[in-house]
Backbone as CSV, one residue per row, in Angstrom:
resi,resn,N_x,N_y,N_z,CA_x,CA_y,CA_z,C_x,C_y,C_z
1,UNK,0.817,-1.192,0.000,0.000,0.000,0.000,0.861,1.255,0.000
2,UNK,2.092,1.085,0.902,2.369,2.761,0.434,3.683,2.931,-0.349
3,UNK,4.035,1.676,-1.486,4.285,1.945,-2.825,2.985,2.370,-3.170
4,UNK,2.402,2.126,-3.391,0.939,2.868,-4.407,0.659,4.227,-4.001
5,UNK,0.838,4.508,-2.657,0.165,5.596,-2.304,-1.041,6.040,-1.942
6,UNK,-1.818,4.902,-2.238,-3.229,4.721,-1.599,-3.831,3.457,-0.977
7,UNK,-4.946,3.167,-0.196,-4.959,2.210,0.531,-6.146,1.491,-0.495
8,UNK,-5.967,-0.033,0.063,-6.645,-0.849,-0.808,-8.123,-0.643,-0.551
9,UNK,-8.482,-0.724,0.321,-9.978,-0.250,0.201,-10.479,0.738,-0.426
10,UNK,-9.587,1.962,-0.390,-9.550,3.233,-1.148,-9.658,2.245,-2.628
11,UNK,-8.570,2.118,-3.370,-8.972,0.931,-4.458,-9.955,0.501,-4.884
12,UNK,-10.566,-0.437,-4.020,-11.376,-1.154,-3.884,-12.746,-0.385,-3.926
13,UNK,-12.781,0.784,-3.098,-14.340,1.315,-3.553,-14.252,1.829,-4.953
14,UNK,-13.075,2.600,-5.525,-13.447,2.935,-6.829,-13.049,2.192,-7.557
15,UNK,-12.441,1.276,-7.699,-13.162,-0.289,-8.767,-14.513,-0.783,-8.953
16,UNK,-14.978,-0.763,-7.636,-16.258,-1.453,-7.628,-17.453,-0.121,-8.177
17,UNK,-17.100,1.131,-8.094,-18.061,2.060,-8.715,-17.492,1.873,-10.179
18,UNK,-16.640,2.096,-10.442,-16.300,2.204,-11.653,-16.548,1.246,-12.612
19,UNK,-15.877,-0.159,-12.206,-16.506,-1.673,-12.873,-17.738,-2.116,-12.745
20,UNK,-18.240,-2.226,-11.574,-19.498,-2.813,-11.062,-20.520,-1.992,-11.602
21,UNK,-19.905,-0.835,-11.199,-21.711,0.155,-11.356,-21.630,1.337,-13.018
22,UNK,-20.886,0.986,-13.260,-20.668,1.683,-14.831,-20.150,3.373,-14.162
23,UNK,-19.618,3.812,-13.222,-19.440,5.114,-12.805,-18.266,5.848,-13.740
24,UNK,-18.543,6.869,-14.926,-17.503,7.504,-15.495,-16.655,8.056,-14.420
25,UNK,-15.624,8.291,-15.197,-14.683,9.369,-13.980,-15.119,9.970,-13.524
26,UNK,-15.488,11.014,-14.679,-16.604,12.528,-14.200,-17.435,11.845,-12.572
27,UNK,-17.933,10.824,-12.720,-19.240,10.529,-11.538,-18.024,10.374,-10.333
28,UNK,-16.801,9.303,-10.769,-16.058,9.489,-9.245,-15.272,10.272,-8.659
29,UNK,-15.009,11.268,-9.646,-14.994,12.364,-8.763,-15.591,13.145,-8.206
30,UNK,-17.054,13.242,-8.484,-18.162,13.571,-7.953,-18.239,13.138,-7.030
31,UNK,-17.796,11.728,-6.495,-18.559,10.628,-5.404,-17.341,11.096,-4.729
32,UNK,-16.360,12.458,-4.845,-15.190,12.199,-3.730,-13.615,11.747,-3.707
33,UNK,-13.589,11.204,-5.115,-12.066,10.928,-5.259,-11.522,12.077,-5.871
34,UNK,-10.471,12.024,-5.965,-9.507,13.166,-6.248,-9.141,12.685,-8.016
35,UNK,-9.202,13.634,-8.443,-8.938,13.372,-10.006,-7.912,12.771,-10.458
36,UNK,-6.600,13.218,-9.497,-5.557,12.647,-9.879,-5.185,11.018,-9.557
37,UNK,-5.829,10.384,-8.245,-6.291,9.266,-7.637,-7.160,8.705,-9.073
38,UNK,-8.571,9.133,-9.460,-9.020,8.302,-10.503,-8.077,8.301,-11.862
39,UNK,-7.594,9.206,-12.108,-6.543,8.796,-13.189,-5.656,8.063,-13.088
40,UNK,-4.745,7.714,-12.325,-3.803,6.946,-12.019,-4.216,5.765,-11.895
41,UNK,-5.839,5.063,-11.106,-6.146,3.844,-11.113,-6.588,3.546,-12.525
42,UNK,-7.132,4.254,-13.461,-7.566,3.870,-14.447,-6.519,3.417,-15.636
43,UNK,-5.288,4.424,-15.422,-3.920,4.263,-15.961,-3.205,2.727,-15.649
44,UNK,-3.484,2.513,-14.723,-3.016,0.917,-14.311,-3.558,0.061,-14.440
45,UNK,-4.818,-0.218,-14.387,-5.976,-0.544,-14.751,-5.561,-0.927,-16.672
46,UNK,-5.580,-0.028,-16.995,-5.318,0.109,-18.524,-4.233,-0.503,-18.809
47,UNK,-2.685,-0.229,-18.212,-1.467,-0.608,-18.374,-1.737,-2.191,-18.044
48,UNK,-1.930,-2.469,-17.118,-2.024,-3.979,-16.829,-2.923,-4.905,-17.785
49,UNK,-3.658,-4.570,-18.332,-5.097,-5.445,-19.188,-4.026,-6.677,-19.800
50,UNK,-3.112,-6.089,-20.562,-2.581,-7.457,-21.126,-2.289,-8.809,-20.384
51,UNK,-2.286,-8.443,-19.005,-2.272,-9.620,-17.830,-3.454,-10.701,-17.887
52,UNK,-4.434,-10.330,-18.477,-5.745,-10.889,-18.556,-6.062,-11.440,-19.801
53,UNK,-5.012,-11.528,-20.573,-5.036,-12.344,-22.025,-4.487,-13.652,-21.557
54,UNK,-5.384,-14.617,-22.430,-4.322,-15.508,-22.308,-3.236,-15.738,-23.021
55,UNK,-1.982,-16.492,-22.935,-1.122,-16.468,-24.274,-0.869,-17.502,-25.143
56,UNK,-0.414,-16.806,-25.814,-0.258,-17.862,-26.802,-0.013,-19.315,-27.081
57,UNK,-0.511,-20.288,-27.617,-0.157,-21.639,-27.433,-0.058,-22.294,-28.671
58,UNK,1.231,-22.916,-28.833,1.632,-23.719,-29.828,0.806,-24.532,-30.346
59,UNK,0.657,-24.681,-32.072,0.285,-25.728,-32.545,1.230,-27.019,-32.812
60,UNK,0.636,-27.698,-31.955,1.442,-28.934,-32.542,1.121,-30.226,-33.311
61,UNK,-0.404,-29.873,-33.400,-1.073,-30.835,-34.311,-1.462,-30.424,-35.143
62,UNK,-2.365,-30.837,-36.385,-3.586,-30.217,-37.008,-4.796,-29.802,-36.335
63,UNK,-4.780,-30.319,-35.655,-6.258,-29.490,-34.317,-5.719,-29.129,-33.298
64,UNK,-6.236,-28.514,-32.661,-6.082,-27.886,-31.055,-7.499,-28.257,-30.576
65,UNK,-7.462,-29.067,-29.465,-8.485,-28.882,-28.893,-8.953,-27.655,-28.316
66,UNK,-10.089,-27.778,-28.342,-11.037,-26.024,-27.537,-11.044,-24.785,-27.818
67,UNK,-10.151,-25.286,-29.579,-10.495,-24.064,-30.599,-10.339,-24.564,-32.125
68,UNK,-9.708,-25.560,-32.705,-10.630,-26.123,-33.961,-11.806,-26.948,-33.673
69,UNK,-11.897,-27.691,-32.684,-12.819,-28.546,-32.201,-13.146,-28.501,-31.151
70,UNK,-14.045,-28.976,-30.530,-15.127,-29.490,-29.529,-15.366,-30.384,-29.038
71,UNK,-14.927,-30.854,-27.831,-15.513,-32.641,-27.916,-17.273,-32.301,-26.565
72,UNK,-17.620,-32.659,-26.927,-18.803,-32.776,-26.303,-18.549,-33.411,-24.845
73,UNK,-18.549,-33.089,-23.513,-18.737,-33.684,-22.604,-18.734,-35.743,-22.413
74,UNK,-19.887,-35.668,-22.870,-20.167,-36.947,-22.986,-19.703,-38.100,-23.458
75,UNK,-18.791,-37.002,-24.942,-17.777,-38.149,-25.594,-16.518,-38.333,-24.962
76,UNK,-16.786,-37.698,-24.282,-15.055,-37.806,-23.553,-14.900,-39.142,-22.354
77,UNK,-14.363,-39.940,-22.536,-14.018,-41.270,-21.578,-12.446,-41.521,-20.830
């Protein structure tokens, strides 16, 4: 927390307005945060996204399962 400079709950409420409840900036700073506070989370927020990809995975066959094909539950033994 105080590498960041702010506390996680601090965080934590404006994630959850912002993600959860659709709150533009404009609204959280309305609701009380400091402009420079919502910019910076949104900046990291932004910077980080590529964390949430998955990556890349080799072909090593002619199919990949669970993206040329499908096996149905059921067929699977």
């Amino acid at each position: 927390e105080d590498e960041l400079g702010f506390t996680y709950a601090e965080v934590d409420q404006l994630l959850y307005l912002w993600v959860d409840r659709h709150y533009s900036p404009q609204d959280l700073v309305a609701a009380g945060f400091s402009e420079t506070f919502v910019q910076q989370v949104i900046k990291q927020v932004r910077r980080n996204q590529f964390k949430r990809r998955l990556p890349p995975i080799a072909k090593l066959g002619e199919q990949t399962a669970g993206y040329d094909f499908f096996v149905p539950a059921d067929l699977q033994a």
